[in-house]
MDAnalysis code that builds the backbone (N, CA, C; Angstrom):
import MDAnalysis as mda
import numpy as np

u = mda.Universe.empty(342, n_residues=114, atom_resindex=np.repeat(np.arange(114), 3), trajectory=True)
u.add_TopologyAttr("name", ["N", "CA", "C"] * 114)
u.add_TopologyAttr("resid", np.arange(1, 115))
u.add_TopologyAttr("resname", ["UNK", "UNK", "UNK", "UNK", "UNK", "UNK", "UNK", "UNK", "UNK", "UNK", "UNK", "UNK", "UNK", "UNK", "UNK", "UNK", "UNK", "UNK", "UNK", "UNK", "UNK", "UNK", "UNK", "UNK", "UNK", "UNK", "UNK", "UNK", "UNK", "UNK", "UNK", "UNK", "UNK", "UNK", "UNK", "UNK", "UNK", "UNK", "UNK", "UNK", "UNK", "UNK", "UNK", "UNK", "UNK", "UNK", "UNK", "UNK", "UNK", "UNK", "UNK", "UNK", "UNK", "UNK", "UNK", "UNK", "UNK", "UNK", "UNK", "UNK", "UNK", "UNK", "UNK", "UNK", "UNK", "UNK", "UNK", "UNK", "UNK", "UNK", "UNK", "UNK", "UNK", "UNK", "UNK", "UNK", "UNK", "UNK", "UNK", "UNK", "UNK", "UNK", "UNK", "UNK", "UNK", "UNK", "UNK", "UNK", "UNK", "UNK", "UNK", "UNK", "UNK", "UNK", "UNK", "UNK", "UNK", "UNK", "UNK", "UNK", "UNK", "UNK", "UNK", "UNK", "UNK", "UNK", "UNK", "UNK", "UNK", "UNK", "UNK", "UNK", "UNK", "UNK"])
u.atoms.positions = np.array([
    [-13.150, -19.140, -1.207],
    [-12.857, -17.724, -1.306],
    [-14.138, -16.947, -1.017],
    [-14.331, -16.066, -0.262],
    [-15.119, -15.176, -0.043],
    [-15.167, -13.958, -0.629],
    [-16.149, -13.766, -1.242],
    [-16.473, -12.297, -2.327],
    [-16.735, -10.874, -1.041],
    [-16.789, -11.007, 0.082],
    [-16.771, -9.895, 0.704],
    [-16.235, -9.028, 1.048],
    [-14.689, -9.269, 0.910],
    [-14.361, -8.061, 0.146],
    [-14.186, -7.473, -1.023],
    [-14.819, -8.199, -1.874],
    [-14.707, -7.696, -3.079],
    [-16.110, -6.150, -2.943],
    [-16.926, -7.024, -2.232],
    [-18.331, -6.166, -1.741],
    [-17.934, -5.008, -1.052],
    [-17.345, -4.986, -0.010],
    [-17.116, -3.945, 0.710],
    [-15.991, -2.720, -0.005],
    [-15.343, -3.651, -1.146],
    [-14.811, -2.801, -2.326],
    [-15.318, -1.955, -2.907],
    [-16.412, -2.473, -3.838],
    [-17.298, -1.893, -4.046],
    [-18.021, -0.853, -3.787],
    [-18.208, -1.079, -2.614],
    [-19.289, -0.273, -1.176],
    [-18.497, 1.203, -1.178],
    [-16.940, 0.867, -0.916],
    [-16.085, 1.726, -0.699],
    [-16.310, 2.566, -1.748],
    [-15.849, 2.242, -3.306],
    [-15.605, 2.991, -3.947],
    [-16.899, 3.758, -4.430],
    [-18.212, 3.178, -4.552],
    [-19.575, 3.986, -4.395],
    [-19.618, 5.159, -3.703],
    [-19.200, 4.682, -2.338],
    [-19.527, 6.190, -1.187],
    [-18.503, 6.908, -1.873],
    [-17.073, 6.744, -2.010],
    [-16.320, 8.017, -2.691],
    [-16.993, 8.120, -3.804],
    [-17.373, 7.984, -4.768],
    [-18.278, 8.647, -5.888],
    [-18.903, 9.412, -5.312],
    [-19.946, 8.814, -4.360],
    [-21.236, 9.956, -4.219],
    [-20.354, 11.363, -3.671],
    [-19.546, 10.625, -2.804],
    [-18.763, 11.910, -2.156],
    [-18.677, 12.904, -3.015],
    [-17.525, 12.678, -3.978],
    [-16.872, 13.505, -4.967],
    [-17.956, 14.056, -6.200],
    [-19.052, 13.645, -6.254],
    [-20.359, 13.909, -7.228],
    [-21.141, 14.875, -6.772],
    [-21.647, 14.993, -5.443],
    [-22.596, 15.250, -4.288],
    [-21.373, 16.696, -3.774],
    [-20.035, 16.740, -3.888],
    [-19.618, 17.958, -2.726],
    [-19.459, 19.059, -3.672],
    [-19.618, 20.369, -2.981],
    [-19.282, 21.807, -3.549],
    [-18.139, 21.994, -2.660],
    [-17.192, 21.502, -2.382],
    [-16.024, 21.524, -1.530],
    [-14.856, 20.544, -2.139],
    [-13.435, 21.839, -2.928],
    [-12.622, 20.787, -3.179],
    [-12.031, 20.155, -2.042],
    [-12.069, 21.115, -1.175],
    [-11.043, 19.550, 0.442],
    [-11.895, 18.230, -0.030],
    [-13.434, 18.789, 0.060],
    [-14.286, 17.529, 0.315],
    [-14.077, 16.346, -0.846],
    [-13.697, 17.187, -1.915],
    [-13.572, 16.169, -2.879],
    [-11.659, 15.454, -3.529],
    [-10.971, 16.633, -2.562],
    [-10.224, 15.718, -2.214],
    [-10.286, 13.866, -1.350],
    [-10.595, 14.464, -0.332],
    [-11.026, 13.456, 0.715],
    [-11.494, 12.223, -0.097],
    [-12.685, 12.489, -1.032],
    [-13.688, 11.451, -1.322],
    [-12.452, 10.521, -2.580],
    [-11.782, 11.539, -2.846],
    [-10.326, 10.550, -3.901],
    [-9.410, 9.959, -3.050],
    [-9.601, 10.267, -2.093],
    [-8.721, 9.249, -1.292],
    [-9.285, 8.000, -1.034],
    [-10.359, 8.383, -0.688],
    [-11.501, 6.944, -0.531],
    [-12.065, 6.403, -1.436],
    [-12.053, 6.811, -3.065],
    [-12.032, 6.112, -3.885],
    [-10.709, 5.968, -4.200],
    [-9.242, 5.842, -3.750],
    [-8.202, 4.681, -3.837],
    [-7.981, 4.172, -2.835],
    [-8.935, 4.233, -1.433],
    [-8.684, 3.132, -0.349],
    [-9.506, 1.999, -0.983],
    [-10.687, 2.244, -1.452],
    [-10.701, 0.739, -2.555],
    [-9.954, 0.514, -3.249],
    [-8.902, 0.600, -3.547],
    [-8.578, -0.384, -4.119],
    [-7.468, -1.170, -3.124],
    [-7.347, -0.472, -1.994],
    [-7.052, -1.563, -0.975],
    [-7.225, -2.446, -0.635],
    [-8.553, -2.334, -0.511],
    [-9.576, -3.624, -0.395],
    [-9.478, -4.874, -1.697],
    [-9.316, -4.134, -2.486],
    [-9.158, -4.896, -3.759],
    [-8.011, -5.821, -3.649],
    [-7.267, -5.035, -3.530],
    [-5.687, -5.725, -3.384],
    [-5.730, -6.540, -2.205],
    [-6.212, -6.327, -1.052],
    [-6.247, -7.288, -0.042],
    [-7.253, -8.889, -0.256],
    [-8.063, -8.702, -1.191],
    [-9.303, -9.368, -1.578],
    [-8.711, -10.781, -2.302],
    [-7.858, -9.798, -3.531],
    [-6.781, -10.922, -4.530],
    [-5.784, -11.658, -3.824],
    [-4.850, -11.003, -2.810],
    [-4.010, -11.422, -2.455],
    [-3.983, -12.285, -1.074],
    [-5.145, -12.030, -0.491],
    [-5.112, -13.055, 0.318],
    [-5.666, -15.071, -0.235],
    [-4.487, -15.473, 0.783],
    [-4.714, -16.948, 1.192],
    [-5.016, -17.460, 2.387],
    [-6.553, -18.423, 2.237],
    [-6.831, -19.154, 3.378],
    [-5.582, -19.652, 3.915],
    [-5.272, -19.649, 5.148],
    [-4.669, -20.453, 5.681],
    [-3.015, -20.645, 5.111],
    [-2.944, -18.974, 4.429],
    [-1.133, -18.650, 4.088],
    [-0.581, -18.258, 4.798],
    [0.749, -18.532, 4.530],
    [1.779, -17.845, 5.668],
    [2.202, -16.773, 5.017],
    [3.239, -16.085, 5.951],
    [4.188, -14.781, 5.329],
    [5.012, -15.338, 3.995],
    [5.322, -14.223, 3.037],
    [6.140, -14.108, 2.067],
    [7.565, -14.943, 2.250],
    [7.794, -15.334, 3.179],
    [9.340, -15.457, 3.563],
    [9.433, -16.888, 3.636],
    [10.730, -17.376, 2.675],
    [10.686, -19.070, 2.589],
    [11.989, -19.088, 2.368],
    [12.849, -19.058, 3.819],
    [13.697, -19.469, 4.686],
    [13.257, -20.326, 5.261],
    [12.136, -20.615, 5.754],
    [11.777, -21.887, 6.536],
    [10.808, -22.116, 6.614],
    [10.588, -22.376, 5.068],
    [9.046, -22.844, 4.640],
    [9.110, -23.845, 3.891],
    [8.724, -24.790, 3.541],
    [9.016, -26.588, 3.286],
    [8.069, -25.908, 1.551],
    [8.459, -26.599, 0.444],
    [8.110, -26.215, -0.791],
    [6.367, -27.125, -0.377],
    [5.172, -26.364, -1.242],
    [4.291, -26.797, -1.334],
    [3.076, -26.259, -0.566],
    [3.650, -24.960, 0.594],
    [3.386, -24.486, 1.634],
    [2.701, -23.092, 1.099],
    [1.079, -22.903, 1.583],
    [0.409, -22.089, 0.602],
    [0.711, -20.862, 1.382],
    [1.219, -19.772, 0.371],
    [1.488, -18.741, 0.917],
    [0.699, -17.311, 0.058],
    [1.214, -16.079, 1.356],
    [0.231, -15.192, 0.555],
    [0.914, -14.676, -0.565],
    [0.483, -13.945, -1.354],
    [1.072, -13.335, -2.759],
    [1.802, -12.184, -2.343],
    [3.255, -12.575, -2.815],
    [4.295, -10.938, -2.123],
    [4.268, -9.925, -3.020],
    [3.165, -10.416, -4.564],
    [3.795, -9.405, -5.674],
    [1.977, -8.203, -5.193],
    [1.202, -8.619, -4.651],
    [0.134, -8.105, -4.745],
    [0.547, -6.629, -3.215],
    [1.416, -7.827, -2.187],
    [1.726, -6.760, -1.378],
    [2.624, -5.444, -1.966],
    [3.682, -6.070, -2.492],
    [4.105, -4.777, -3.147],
    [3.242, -3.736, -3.863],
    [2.203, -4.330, -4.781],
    [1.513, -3.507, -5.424],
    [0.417, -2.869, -4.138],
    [0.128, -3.268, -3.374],
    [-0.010, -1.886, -2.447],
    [0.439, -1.212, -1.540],
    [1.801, -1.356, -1.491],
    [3.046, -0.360, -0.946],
    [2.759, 0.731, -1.992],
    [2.864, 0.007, -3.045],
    [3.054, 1.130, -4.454],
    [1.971, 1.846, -4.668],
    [0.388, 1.238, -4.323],
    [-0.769, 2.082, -4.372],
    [-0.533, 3.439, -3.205],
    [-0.290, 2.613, -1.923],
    [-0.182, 4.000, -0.293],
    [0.707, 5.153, -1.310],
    [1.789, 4.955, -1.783],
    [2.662, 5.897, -2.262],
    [2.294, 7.185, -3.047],
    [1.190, 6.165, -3.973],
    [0.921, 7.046, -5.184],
    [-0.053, 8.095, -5.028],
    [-1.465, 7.104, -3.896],
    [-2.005, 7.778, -2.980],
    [-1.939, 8.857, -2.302],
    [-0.627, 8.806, -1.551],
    [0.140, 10.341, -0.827],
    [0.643, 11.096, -1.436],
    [0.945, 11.076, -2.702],
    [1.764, 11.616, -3.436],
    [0.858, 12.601, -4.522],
    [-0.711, 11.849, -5.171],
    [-1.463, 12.499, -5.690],
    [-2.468, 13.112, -4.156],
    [-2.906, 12.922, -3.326],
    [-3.613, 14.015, -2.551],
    [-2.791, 14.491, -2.068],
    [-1.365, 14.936, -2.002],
    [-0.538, 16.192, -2.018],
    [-0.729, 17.116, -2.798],
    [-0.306, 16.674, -3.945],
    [-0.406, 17.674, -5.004],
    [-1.879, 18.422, -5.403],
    [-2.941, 17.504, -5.183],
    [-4.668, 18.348, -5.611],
    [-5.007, 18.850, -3.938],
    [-4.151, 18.610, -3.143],
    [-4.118, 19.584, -1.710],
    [-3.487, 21.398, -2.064],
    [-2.692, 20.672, -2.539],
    [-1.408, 21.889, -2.633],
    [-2.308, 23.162, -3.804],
    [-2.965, 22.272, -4.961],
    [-3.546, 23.161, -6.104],
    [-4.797, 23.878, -5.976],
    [-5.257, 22.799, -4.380],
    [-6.771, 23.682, -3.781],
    [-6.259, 25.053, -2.567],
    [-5.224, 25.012, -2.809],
    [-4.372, 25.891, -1.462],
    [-4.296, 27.097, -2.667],
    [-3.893, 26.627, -3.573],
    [-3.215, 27.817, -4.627],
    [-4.690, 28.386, -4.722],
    [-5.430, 27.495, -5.793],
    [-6.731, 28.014, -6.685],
    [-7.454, 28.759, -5.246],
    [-7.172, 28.397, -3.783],
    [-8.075, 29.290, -2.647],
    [-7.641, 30.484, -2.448],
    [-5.994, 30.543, -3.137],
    [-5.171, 31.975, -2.846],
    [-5.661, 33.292, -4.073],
    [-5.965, 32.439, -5.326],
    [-6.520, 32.996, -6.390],
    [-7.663, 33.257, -6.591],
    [-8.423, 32.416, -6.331],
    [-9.940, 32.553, -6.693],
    [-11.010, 32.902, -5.109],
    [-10.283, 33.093, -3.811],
    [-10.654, 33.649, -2.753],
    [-11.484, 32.486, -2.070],
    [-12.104, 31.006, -2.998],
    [-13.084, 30.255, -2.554],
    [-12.221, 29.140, -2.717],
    [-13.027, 27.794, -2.034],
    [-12.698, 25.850, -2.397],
    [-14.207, 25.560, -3.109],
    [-15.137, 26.424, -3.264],
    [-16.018, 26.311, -4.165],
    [-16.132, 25.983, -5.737],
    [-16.112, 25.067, -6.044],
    [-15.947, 25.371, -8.135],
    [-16.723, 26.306, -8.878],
    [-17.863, 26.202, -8.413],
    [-18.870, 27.327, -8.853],
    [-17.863, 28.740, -8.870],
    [-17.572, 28.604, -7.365],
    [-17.269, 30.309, -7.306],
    [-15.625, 30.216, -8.069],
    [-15.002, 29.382, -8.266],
    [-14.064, 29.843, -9.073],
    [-13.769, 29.666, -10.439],
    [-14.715, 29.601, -11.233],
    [-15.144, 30.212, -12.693],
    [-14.752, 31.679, -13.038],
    [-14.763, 32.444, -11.983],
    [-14.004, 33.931, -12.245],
    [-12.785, 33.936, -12.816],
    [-11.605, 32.648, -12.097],
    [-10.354, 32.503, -12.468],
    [-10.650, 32.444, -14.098],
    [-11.421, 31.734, -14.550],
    [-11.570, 31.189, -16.260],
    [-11.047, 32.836, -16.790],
    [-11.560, 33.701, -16.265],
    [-11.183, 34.912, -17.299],
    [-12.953, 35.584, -17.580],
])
């Protein structure tokens, strides 16, 4: 088994930190949450792969036959989903808070506080 993607996991989810730590821009720090849950793509691809597995499908696969893990693929069908589904919604709330507070700045929208 090779730890490199576990590394490049890693790697991944670092740069979205700095991203999201480092920006005065909610797009920008949208963005950088997306790329801290494309690691865990990597993650999921890391666990679930097998040297030398075949596809999920054993219709015509002889018992004993090393295959890849179908429950890990599902679990990142289910990550893409949740993924699109939360940078919709902190898209949609940086659209609003830009209609209200005139900026995608956080600084500058402390005015909203009252």
């Amino acid at each position: 088994m090779s730890y490199a993607m576990y590394a490049v996991a890693i790697w991944v989810l670092l740069w979205g930190m700095y991203g999201l730590v480092s920006s005065r821009n909610l797009v920008h720090q949208c963005i950088s949450i997306a790329i801290v849950q494309s690691s865990t793509y990597i993650l999921l691809l890391g666990i679930g792969y097998r040297t030398g597995g075949t596809a999920p499908v054993f219709a015509d696969v002889s018992p004993g036959t090393s295959v890849v893990d179908p429950i890990v693929q599902s679990l990142m069908l289910t990550d893409v989903v949740v993924e699109a589904t939360v940078l919709a919604l902190l898209l949609a709330m940086v659209v609003k808070a830009h209609e209200l507070g005139g900026s995608v700045d956080p600084e500058e929208l402390r005015v909203m506080f009252g």
